[in-house]
C-alpha positions in Angstrom: 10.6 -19.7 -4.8 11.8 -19.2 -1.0 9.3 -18.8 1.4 10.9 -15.2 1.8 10.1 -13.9 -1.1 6.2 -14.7 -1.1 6.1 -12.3 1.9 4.6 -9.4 1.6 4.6 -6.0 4.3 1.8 -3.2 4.6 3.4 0.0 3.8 0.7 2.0 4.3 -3.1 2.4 5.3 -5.0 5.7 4.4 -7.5 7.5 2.7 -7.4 5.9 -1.3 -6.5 9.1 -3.1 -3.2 9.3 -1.0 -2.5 5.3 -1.8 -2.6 6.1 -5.5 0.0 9.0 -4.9 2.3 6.5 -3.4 1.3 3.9 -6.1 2.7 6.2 -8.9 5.7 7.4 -6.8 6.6 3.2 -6.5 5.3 2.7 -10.1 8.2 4.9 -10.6 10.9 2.9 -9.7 9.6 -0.3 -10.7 7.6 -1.5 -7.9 3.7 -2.8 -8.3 2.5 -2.3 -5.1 -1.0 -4.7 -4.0 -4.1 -2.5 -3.0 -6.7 -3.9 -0.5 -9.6 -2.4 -0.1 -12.3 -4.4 2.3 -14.8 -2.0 1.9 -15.1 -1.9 -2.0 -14.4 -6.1 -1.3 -17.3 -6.4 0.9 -19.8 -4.4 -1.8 -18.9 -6.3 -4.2 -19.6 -9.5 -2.5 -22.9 -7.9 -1.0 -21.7 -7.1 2.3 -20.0 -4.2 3.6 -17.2 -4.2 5.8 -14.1 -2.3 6.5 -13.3 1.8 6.4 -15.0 3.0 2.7 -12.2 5.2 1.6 -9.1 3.4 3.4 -6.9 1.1 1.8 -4.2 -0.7 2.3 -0.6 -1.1 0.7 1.5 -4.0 0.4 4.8 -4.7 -1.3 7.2 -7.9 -1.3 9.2 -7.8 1.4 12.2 -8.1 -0.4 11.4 -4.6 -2.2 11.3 -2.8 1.1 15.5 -1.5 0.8 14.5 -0.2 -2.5 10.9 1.5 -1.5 11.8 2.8 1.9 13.7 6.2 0.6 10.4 6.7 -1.5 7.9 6.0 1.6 9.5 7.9 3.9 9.6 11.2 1.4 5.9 10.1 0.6 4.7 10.0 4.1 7.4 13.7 5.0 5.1 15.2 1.7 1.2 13.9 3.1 2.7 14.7 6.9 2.1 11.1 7.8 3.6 9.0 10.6 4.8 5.8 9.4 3.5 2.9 10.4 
């Protein structure tokens, strides 16, 4: 596999209810996005860090053409600037 194609892009940082929304809408057309959350990380290690309630989006790089129609209506519906 190229180097490329293990690259992956945030797509979005926010409050985790609003991540699941986009989640589903990319779920939709066949993308699997990768949730980080370094608050519910840090807990489970036993130490906190990071925003509780923010989380972070990633997708392969090479899915961006395809998501970007869906992120931009996603962020126009949750008025959101994009990142």
């Amino acid at each position: 596999m190229s180097e490329n194609l293990k690259e992956t892009i945030r797509i979005y940082t926010g409050p985790a209810m609003l991540a699941k929304a986009l989640t589903s809408r990319l779920n939709d057309i066949n993308i699997q996005p990768i949730t980080k959350d370094d608050h519910q990380s840090g807990i489970v290690s036993g130490f906190a860090t990071g925003v509780p309630g923010q989380v972070r989006l990633f997708i392969r790089k090479e899915q961006l053409p395809k998501a970007q129609s869906v992120i931009d209506l996603f962020l126009q519906d949750v008025d959101e600037e994009e990142e």
